[in-house]
N, C-alpha and C positions, 0 to 999 in steps of 0.2 A: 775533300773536293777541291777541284782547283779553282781560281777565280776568273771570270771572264778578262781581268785585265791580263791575266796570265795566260790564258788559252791566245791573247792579240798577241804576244808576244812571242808565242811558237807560230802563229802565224806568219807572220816577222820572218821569224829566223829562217821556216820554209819559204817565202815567197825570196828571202835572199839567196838561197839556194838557189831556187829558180832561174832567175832574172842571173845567177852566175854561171851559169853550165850545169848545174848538177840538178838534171830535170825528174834521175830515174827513183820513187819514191822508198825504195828498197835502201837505193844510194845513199839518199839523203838519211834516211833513220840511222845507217850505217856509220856514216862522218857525223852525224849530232853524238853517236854513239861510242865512239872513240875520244871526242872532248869532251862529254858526260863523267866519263871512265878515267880520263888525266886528272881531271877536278874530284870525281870520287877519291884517287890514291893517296891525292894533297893532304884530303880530310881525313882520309886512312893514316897516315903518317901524323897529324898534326894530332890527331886524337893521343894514338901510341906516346908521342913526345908528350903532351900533355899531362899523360897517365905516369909515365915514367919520373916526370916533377915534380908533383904529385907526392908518389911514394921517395922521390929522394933517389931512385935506384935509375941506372944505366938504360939505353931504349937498347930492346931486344928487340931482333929480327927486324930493321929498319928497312923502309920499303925504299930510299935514298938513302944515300951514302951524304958522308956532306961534302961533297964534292961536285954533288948533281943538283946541287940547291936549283938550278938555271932549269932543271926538267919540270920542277913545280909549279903547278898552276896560279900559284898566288906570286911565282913570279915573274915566268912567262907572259903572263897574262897581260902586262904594261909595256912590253918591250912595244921598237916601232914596227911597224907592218912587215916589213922587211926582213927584220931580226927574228919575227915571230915567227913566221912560216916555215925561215930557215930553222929555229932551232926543234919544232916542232917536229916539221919532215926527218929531218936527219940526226935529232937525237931523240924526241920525246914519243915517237911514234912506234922507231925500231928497240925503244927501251921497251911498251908497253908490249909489244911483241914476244919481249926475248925473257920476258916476269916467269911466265913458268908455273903460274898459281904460288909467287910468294907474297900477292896481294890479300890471297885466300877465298879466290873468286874462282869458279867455273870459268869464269868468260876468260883467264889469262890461254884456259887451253884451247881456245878456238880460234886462236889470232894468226896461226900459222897460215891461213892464206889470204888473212887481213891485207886490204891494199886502198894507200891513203890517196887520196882523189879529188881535196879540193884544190883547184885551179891554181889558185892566183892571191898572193900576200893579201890583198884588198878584200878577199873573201872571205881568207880565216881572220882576220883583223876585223870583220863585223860581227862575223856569226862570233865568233869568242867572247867579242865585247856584249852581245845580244845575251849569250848563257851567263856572262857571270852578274848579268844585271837582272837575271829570275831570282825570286827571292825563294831557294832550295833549304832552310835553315832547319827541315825536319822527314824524316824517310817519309811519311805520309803523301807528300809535296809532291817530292823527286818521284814517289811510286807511280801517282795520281797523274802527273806531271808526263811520264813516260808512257803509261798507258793511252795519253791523250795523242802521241806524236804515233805508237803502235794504230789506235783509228783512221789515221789519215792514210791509209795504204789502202786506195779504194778499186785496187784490182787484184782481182784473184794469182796466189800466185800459179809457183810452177805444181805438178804433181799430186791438184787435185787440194791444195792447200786455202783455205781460207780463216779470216779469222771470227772466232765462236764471238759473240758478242758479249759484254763481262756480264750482263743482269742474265743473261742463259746459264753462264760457267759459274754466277751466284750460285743462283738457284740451286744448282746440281751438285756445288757444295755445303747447299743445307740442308738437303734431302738425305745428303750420307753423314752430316755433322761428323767431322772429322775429330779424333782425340789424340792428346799427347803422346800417347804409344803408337798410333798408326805411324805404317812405314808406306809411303803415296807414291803413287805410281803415275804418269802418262807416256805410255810407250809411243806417242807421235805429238810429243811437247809444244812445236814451232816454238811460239812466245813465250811459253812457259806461262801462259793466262790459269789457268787449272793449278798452279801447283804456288803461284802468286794470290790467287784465291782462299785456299785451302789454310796458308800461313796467315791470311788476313782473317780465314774464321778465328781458328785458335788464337790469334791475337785478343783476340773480342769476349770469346766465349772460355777460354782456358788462362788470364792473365798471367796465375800463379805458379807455371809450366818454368817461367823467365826464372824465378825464385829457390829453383830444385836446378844444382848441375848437374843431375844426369839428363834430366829433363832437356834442358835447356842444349849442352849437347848433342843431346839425339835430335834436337830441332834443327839447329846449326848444321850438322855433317852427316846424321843419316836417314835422317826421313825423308827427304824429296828427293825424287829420283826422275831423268826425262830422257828419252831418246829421240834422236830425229838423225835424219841423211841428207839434211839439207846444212852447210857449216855456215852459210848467212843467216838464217833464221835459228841456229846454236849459239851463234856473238848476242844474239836480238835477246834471245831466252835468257840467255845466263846472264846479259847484263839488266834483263828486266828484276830477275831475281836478286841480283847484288841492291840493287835499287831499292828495291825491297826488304832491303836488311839482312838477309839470309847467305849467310859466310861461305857457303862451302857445300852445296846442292850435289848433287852426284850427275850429273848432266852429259848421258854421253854421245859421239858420231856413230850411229849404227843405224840398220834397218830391221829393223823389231819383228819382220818377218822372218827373216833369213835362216838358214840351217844355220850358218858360221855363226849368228847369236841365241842358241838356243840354248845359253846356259841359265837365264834370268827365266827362272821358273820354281813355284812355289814361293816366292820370295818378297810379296806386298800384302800388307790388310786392308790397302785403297786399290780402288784405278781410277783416277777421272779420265774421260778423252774424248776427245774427237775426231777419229781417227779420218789419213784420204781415204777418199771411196774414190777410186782411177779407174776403176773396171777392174780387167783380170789383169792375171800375172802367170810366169811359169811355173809349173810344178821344181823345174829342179832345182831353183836357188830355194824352196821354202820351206820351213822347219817340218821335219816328217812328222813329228808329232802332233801339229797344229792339220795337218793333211789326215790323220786317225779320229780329229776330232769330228771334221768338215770336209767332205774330199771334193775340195773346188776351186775355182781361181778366184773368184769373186774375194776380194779385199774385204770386205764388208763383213764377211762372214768371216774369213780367218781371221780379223781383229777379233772377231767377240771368242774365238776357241782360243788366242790366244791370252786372249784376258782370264779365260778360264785356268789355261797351265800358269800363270802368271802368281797370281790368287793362292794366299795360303787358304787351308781350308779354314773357312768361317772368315775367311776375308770379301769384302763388298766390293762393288763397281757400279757405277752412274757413266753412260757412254751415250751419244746420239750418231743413232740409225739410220737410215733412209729410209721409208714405210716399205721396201719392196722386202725389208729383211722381214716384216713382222707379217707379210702376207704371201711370198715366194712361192710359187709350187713345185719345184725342183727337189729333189730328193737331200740335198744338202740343204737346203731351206727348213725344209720341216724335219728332218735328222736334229737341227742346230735347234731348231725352238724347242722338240720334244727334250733332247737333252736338259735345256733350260727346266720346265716344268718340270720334267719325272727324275731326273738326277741331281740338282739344283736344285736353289728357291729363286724363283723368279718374284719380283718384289713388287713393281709396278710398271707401265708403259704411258707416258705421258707425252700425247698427242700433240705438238706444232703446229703454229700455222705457215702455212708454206712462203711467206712473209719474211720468217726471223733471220732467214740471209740472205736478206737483199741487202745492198746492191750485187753482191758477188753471185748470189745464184738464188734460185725459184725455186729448189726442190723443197719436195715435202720431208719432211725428219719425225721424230720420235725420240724422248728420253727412255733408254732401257736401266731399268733398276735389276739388278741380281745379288745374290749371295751366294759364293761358291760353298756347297755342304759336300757335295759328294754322294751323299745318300739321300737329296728330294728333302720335303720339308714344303714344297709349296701348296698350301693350302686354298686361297683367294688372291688374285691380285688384284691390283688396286689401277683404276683405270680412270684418266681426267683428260679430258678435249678441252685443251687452251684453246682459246679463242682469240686474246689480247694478249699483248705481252708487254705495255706501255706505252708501245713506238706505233704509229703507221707501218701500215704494211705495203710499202713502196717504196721507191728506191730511196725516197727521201730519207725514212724512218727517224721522222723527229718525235720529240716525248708528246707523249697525250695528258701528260698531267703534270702540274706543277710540282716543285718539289715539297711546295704544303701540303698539295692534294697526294702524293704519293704517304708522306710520312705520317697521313690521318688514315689512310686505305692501312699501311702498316700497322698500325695503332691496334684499329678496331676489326682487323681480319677474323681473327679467333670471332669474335660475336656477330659474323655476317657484314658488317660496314654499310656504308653506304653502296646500294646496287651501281646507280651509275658511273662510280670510281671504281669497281670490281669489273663493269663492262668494259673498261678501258685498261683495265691490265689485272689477269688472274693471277699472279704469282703469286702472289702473297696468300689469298688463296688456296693455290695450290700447296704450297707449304703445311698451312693450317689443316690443310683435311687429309694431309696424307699421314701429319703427326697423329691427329685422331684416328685413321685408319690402323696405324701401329701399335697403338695402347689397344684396340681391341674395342673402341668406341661405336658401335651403332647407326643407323640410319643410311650405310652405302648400296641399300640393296636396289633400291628405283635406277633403273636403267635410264631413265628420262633425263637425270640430272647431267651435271656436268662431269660430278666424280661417282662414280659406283663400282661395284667388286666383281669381278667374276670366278665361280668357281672353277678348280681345276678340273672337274668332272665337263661342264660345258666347253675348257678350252679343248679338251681331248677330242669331245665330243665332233668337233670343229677340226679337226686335223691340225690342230693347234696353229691352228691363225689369231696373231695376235692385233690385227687390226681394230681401232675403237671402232670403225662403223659394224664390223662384224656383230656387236654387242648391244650398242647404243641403240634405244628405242625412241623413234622419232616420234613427236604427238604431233598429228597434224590435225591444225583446226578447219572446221566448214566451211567455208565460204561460201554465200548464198549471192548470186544474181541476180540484176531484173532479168524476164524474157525476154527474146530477142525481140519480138515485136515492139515493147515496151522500149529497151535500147534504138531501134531503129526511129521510129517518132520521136526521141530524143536529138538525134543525129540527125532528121530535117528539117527539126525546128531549126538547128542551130547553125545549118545551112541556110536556110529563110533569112536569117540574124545575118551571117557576112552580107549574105549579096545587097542586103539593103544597105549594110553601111558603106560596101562599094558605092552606091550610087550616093548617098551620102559624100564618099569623095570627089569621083566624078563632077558632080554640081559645085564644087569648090572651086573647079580649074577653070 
């Protein structure tokens, strides 16, 4: 976690943006991102030389020549304001450009329509001095750090894009608990938050993955995989990912619909995502195969048949829907859920409150859990109506619980906890009863509750709507009245009561 003095100090460096010209906040994450990335190379390089002294032996593959000492952040970094800008603009910017991925980073391939934008010597000479005075001296920081400047983009972008909020993209990376051999997928990356997640589990829960080089290889260069069509939010991704630690991500500029990329197929044991939901789209840019699964425009739906062709068999996926997917009555609607259920396993649907994105939007959602089989398998799914998610549910969306009161709700999940810190955020929760849901643990059959199972036979039954109200059984309690008579003699009693203390006033004046 980062420190509130730290969080003042990207404050800082945005409101100097600001107050320079560079008001658009896309912009700004952009140009933070670009000298984030110069200071990353420094350390890239300085590390390599380090290492190379170390062993006594020669630096190989140096990320400077020493000739470009003057590109380096640790030396630019002092020049005068003047000097800085220029050497910045006109050598250190079209250098980072022209890298090529010999940093070893994603982010070098997405620079080609990079364009560097701040104004005026006086600006990069603050904002520079501003970054190299955060104290970055460990990936956790820089990770935590850049996530915090990703929140500040409090408008939706273009194309239906916003961003998942990380205790949601948690969440739906514990629900699939990720392992060292999964090959992870989000075929609409933006930030690459999901696949930033996913390395942060395994970080935690798989230490000794670092210890094995093949292991640790396949971490590095080929397990996380992201596609997006947007090349601003591909810079944002991949340098979130570098930030992150993660050398060499497979990150690439495509539209994850399209015929022209329907060769990534069969080919993840993950998918997390969250894909746009834009409306429709045309049949004839979109992969015909994805059109055999679902034959419709609706995005929404071709995301989940493409998740499906995506998906080796016995490969999983955690996605969030819009509730119209899990109740639609359109013939590709319930084609795509029957699919799920009788040819698939469909795993769980875990209910939103229509809250979890705001400020960017008020729709209702749904976590979809599946496992692509091929041949069915789904027996009961597992069904929870979130009610809390920690935050308010308004545009503010600030925490409902301190971080003592969150890490005792963590604590004491598994044994029920404390109710009124479970009323104020289910995840934790949620987590807890979907892992006993999957060992085969007992007690989900009460519809009343918050989590309970349904069978496949009922969702059939149903025309395989998978909405929770379809399922959920409300108890509603009695409420007894007085009689209206009873009510009314109350009501001029208490009429009798004002008019006297009118007079009451009255006699005062």
């Amino acid at each position: 976690m980062i420190t509130g003095a730290i969080k003042n100090q990207v404050d800082q460096i945005w409101n100097t943006f600001w107050s320079g010209g560079v008001s658009n906040p896309l912009s700004v994450i952009e140009q933070i991102t670009y000298l984030l990335f110069a200071k990353r190379l420094d350390e890239l390089h300085t590390g390599k030389e380090s290492q190379a002294n170390l062993l006594g032996e020669t630096l190989d593959n140096p990320i400077f020549e020493p000739q470009q000492s003057e590109l380096r952040w640790s030396y630019f970094k002092d020049f005068d304001p003047e000097r800085k800008f220029t050497v910045f603009r006109d050598q250190v910017f079209p250098f980072i450009k022209s890298l090529n991925g010999r940093a070893g980073s994603a982010y070098t391939r997405f620079m080609k329509d990079a364009v560097f934008i701040i104004p005026t010597p006086a600006l990069l000479d603050k904002v520079t001095n501003m970054i190299d005075a955060i104290p970055m001296h460990d990936r956790d920081t820089k990770g935590d750090l850049y996530e915090y400047m990703l929140s500040k983009i409090a408008s939706a972008g273009q194309n239906g894009q916003f961003r998942t909020p990380r205790h949601i993209i948690k969440l739906m990376v514990e629900l699939t608990a990720p392992t060292p051999k999964d090959i992870i997928c989000d075929p609409a990356c933006g930030t690459c938050g999901y696949l930033v997640a996913a390395a942060e589990y395994l970080e935690r829960h798989h230490k000794s993955l670092f210890f094995d080089t093949a292991l640790k290889e396949h971490f590095h260069h080929h397990m996380f995989h992201g596609a997006d069509f947007d090349s601003s939010m591909l810079r944002i991704g991949a340098m979130n990912m570098t930030l992150h630690g993660i050398d060499n991500p497979s990150i690439e500029n495509r539209d994850s619909l399209s015929e022209d990329h329907a060769l990534q197929r069969n080919a993840y044991t993950l998918i997390l995502a969250n894909p746009p939901f834009k409306g429709s789209l045309d049949f004839d840019g979109t992969a015909k195969d994805l059109l055999q699964v679902s034959k419709t425009k609706k995005t929404e739906l071709l995301f989940i048949s493409l998740f499906l062709k995506q998906l080796k068999p016995g490969g999983r996926c955690a996605c969030i829907v819009p509730d119209g997917v899990l109740f639609g009555s359109s013939n590709a609607h319930q084609q795509l859920r029957r699919t799920l259920v009788e040819e698939q396993k469909l795993d769980a649907i875990i209910s939103m409150p229509s809250g979890v994105f705001k400020p960017y939007a008020g729709v209702s959602t749904a976590i979809l859990i599946f496992t692509r089989t091929d041949s069915g398998g789904t027996d009961k799914v597992f069904f929870y109506d979130m009610q809390a998610d920690g935050y308010s549910l308004d545009d503010k969306r600030e925490p409902l619980l301190t971080p003592e009161q969150q890490k005792e709700l963590i604590h004491h999940s598994r044994a029920g906890g404390n109710p009124a810190l479970h009323a104020r955020n289910n995840i934790p929760d949620i987590i807890a009863r979907y892992e006993q849901c999957q060992v085969g643990q007992q007690g989900f059959e009460d519809k009343k509750q918050q989590a309970f199972v349904v069978s496949k036979a009922d969702i059939a039954a149903n025309k395989y709507d998978l909405s929770i109200n379809r399922y959920r059984e409300i108890e509603y309690q009695q409420v007894e009245y007085e009689s209206p008579q009873v009510i009314l003699d109350q009501l001029e009693a208490l009429e009798v009561e004002i008019l006297e203390d009118l007079k009451a006033l009255k006699g005062m004046l």
